[in-house]
C-alpha positions as CSV (number, residue, x, y, z in Angstrom):
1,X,-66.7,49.3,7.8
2,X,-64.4,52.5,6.9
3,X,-63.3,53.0,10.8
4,X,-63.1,49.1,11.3
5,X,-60.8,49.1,7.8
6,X,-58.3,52.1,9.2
7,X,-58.0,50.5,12.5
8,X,-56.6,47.1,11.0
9,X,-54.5,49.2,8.5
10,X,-53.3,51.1,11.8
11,X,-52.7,47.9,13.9
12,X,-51.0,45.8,11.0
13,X,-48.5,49.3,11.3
14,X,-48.3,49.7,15.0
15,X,-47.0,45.9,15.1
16,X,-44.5,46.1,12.3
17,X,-43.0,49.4,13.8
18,X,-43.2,47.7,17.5
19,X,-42.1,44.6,16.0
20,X,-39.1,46.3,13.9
21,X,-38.0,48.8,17.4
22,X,-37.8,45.3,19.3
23,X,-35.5,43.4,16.7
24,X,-33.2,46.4,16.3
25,X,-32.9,47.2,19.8
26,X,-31.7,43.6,20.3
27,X,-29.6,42.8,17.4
28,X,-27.6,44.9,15.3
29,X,-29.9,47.1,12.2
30,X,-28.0,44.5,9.5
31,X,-28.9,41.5,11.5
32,X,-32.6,42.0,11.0
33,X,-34.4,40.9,7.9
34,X,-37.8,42.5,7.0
35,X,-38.9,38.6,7.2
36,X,-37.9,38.8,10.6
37,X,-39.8,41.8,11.1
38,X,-43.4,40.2,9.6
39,X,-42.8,37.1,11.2
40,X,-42.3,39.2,14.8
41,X,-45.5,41.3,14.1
42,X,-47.3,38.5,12.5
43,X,-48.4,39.7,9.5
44,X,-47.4,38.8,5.7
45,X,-44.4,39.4,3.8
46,X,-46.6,41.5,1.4
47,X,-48.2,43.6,4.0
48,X,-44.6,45.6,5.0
49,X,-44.5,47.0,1.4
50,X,-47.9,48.3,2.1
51,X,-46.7,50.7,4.9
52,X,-42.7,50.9,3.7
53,X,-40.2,50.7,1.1
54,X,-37.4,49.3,2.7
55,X,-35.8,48.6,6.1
56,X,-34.3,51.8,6.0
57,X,-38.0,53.3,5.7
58,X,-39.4,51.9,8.5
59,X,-35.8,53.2,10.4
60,X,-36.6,56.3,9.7
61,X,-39.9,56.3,11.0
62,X,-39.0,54.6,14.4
63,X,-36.4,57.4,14.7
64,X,-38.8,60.6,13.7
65,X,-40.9,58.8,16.5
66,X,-38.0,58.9,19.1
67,X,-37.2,62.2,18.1
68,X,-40.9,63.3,18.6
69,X,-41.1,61.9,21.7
70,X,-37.7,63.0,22.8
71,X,-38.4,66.8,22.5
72,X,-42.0,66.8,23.9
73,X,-40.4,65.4,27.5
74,X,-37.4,67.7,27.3
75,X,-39.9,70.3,29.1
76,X,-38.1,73.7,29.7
77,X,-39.0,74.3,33.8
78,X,-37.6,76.1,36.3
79,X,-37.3,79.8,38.1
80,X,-33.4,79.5,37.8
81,X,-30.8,78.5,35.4
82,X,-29.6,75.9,37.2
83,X,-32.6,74.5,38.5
84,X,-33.7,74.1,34.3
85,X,-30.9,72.5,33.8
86,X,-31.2,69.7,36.4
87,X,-34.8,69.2,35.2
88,X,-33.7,69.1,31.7
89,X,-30.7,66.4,32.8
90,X,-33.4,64.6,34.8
91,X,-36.2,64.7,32.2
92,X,-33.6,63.0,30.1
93,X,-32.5,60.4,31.6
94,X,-36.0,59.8,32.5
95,X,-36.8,59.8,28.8
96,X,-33.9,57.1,28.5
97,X,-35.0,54.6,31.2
98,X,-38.8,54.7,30.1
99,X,-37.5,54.2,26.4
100,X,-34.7,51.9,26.4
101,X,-35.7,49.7,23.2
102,X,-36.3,53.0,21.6
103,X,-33.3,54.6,22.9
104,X,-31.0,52.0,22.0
105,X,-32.3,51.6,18.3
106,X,-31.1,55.4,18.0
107,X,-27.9,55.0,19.6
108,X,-26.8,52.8,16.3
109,X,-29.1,54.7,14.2
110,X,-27.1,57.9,14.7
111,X,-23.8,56.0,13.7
112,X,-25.1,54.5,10.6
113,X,-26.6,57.6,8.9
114,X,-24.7,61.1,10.0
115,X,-27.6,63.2,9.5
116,X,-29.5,61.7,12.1
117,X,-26.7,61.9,15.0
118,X,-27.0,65.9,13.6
119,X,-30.6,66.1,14.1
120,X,-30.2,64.4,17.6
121,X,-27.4,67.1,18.4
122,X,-29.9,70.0,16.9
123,X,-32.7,69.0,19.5
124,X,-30.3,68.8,22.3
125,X,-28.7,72.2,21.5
126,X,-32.0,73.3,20.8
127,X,-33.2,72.5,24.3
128,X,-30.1,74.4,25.9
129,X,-30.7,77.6,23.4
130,X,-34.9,77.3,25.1
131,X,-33.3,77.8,28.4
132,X,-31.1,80.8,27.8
133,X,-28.0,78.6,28.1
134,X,-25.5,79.5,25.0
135,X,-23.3,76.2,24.3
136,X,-20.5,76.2,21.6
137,X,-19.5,72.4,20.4
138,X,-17.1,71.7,23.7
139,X,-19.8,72.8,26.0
140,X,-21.9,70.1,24.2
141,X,-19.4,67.7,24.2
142,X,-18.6,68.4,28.0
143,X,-22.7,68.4,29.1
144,X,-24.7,66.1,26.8
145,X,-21.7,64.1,26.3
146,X,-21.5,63.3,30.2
147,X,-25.1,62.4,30.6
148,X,-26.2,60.2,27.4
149,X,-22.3,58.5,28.0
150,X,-23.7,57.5,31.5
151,X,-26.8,56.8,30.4
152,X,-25.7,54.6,28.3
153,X,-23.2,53.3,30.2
154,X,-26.1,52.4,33.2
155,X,-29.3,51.6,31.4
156,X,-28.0,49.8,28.2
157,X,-24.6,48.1,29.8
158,X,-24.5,47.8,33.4
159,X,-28.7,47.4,33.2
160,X,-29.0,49.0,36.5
161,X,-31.1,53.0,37.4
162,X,-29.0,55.6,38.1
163,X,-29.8,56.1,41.8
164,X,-29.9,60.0,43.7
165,X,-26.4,59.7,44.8
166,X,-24.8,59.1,41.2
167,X,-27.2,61.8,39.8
168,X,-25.5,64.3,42.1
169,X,-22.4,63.2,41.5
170,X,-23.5,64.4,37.6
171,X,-24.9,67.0,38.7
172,X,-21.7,68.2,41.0
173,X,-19.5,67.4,38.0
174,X,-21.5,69.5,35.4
175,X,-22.3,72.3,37.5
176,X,-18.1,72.7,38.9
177,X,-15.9,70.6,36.9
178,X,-13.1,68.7,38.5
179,X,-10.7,71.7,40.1
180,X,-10.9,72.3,43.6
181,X,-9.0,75.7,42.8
182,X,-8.1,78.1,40.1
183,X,-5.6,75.6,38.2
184,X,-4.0,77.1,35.0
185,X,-3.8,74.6,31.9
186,X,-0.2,73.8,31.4
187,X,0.7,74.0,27.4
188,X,2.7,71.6,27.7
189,X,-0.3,68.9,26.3
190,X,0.2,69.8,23.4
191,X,3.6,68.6,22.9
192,X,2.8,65.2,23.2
193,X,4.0,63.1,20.6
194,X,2.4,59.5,19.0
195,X,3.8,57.0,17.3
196,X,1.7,55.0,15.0
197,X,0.6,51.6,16.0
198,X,3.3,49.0,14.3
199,X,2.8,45.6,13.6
200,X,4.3,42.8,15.5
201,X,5.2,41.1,13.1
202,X,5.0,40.7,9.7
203,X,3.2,37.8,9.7
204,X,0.5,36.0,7.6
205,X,-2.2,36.0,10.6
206,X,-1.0,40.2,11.1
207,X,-1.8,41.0,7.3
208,X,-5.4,39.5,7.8
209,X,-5.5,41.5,10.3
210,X,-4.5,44.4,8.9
211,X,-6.6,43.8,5.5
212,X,-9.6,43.2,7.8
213,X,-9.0,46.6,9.8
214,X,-8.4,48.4,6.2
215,X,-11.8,47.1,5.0
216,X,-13.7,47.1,8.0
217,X,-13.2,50.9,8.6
218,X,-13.6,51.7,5.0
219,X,-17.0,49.5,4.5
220,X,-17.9,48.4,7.6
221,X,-17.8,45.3,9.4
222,X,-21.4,44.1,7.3
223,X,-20.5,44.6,4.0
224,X,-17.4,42.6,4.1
225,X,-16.7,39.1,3.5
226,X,-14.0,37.1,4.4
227,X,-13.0,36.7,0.9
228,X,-12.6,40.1,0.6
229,X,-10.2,40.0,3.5
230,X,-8.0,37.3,2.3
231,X,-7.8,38.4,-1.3
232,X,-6.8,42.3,-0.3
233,X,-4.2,40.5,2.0
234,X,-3.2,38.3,-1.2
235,X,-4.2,35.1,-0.1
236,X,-6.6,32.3,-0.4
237,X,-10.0,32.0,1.1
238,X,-8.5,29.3,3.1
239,X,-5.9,30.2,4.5
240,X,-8.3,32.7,6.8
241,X,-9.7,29.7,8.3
242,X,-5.9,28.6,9.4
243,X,-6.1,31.7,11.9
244,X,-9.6,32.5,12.4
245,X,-13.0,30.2,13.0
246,X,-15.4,33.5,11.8
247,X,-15.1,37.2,10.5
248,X,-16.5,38.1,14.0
249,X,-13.6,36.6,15.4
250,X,-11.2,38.6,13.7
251,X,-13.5,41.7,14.9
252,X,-13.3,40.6,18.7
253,X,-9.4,40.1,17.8
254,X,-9.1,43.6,16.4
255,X,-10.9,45.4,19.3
256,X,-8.5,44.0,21.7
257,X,-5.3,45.1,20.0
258,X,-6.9,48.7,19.7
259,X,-7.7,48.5,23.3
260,X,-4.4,47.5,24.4
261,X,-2.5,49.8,21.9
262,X,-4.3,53.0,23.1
263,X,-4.3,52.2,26.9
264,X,-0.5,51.9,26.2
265,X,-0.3,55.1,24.4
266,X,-2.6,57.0,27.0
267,X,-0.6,55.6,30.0
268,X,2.9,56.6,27.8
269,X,1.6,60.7,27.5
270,X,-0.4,60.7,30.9
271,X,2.8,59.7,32.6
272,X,4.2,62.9,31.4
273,X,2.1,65.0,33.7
274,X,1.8,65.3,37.4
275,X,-1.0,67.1,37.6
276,X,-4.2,65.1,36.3
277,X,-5.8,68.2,35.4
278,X,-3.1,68.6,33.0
279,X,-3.1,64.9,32.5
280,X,-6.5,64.9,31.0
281,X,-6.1,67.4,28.3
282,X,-3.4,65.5,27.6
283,X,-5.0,62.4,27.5
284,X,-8.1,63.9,25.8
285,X,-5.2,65.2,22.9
286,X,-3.8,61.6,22.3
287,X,-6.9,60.1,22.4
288,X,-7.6,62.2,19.1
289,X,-4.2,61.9,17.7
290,X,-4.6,58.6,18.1
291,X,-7.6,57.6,16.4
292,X,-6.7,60.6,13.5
293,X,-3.7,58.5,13.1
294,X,-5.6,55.2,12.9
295,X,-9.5,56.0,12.3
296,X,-10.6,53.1,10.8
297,X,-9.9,51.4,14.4
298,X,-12.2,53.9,16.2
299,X,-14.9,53.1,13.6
300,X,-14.4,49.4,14.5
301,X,-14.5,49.9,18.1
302,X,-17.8,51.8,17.6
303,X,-19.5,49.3,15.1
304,X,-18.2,46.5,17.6
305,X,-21.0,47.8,19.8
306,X,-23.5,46.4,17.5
307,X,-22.1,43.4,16.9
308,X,-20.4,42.2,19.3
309,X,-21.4,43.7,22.7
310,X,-19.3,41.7,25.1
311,X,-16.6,42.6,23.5
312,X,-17.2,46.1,23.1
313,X,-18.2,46.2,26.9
314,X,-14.9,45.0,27.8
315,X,-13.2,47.6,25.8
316,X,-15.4,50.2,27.7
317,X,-14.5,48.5,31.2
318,X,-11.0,48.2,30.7
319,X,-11.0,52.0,29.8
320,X,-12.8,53.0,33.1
321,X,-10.9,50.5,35.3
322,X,-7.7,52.5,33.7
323,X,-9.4,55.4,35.0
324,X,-9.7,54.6,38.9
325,X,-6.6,54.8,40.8
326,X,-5.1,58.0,38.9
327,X,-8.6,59.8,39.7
328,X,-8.1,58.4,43.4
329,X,-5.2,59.4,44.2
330,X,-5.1,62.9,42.0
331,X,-8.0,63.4,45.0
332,X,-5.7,62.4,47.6
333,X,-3.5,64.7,46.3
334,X,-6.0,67.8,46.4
335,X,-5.9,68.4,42.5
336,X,-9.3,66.4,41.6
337,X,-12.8,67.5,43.6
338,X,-14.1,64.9,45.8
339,X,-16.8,63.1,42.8
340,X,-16.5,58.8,42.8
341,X,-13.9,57.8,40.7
342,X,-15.9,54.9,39.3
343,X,-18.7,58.0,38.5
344,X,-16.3,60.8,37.0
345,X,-14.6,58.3,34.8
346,X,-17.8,57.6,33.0
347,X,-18.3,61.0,32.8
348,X,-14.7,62.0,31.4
349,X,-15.1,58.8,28.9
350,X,-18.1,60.4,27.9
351,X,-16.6,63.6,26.8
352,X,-14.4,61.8,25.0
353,X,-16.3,59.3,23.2
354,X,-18.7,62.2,21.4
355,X,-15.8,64.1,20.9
356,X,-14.6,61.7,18.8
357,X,-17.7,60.7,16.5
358,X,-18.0,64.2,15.5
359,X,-13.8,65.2,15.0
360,X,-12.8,61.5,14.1
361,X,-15.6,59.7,12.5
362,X,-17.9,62.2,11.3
363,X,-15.3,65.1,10.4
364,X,-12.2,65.3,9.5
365,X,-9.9,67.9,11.8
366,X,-6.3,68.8,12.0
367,X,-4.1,68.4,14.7
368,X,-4.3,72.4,15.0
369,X,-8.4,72.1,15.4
370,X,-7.7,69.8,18.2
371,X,-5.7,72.3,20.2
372,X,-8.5,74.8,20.1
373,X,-11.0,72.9,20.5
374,X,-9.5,71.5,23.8
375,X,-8.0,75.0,25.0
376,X,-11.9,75.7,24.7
377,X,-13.0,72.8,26.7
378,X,-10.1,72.9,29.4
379,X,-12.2,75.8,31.5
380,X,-15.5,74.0,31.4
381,X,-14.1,70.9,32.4
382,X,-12.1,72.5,35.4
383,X,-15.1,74.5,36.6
384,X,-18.0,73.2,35.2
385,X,-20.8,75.2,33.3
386,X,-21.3,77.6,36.5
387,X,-18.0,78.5,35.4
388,X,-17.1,78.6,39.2
């Protein structure tokens, strides 16, 4: 009766934690109720505060789980340093595609709660240290970067495998970098200069706007009401509803603007620079300047994810489609190695996009860190980790 007793104890569990990975993968962590979660495993209300305190609790346990799981099938094989380093790449995105629910419950649990993107980033160095490989924070950035971006990008957005001819266009990319030859990185970058994103006009529907960014970065997009919008813009509840149907609207509304307002920033600086090698650094510098200047926009663009995944998609695929001819023709030109454009941009986005939860969102970094930081990365991303 003991064993019969443990079992149902374990099942009731197994359901709720199933149950719980499902919801979260599918909707955003603050859209799911613990209601929801007992009604999806049926069992009773009561029976979740049997196994977990809150929400947050059973959270926790889904990522130690995914964690656990993670760094058993990041095996450490191979005679040669490269050829542990493919496996590792492939035994990741391996990991990825087997464990998409999973996966995709961690990729918002790392943005809500900071230690656990930390933990995620200690395993992955961790696997890099087993196989002899040393990595500062811009090889990271450059390597894991790269493969959970496309990862990401394939498996949880485009819903499609990543076949042998885009793995090798990774593995190409990691391994060499982008330059063809021995290209020196022009200072110049640096001197770009950003103005901060003004306002249109001063108008009632802009200072909704604006309240709603203010509040959005500073408490996120869950834990504000519209009425906290209007009354920080100095108007009346109402008069929200004059300009906007739903708080998610002004969200979609806010991602498009920062979308627009950064392409035209990027396209401003990379214009500066007729080399794309040069162009990227560049690009990789405003792209921080940027978002330093205006952080609670990349925190938007980031939570959008979770909440409004159209949306966010589109900001991503108006990125990469930015990305396309410049790459094509800078390997027209002989200055880019021959990798698909549609693949490398990914890859370069990818860089980016961790680069900027840990020196934007996470951290807080001068202007000065960013210049090392990228005269670190600059060599790895010009001649991969084989360092030519």
């Amino acid at each position: 009766m003991r064993i019969q007793s443990e079992n149902l104890k374990k099942n009731v569990k197994e359901r709720m934690l199933e149950a719980a990975e499902q919801l979260f993968a599918e909707r955003c962590f603050s859209d799911v109720s613990i209601l929801s979660i007992t009604r999806k495993a049926n069992v009773s209300n009561g029976s979740f505060y049997r196994y977990f305190s809150s929400k947050e609790d059973i959270l926790k346990e889904i990522v130690e789980e995914a964690f656990n799981r993670l760094d058993v099938s990041l095996k450490v094989r191979g005679k040669c340093l490269e050829s542990k380093l493919m496996r590792l790449i492939e035994d990741y995105l391996y990991f990825v595609e087997d464990n998409t629910l999973l996966c995709k419950v961690l990729h918002e649990a790392e943005y809500i709660e900071t230690s656990i993107f930390k933990n995620l980033k200690r395993i992955l160095m961790g696997k890099l240290s087993e196989i002899g490989f040393k990595a500062d924070e811009t090889v990271f950035w450059f390597f894991w970067g790269s493969i959970r971006f496309f990862a990401v990008w394939s498996y949880f957005w485009k819903k499609k495998a990543i076949d042998e001819d885009n793995f090798r266009d990774l593995m190409d990319f990691l391994f060499h970098g982008v330059d063809p030859d021995q290209h020196q990185l022009d200072l110049g970058v640096f001197n770009v200069t950003i103005e901060p994103v003004e306002l249109e006009q001063d108008t009632t529907k802009m200072k909704i706007l604006q309240s709603a960014e203010k509040l959005f970065g500073a408490f996120g997009y869950k834990k504000t009401q519209i009425s906290d919008i209007t009354k920080n813009a100095g108007f009346a509840q109402g008069t929200f509803y004059l300009y906007f149907k739903t708080k998610q609207d002004v969200l979609k509304e806010l991602v498009i603007r920062t979308n627009k307002a950064f392409r035209k920033t990027l396209k401003n600086v990379i214009s500066n620079f007729k080399d794309r090698r040069d162009a990227e650094i560049a690009g990789y510098y405003a792209f921080l300047k940027f978002f330093r200047m205006h952080p609670d926009m990349y925190k938007i663009v980031r939570e959008a994810e979770f909440v409004i995944p159209e949306t966010s998609l589109w900001y991503y695929e108006k990125i990469h489609q930015s990305y396309l001819k410049p790459l094509k023709e800078s390997m027209d030109k002989g200055q880019l190695r021959l990798i698909k454009p549609e693949n490398l941009a990914v890859f370069l986005m990818g860089i980016g996009h961790f680069m900027g939860m840990e020196l934007i969102v996470f951290e807080k970094h001068s202007e000065e860190d960013f210049k090392k930081f990228l005269m670190e990365l600059s060599p790895t991303l010009y001649k991969g980790i084989k360092g030519g």
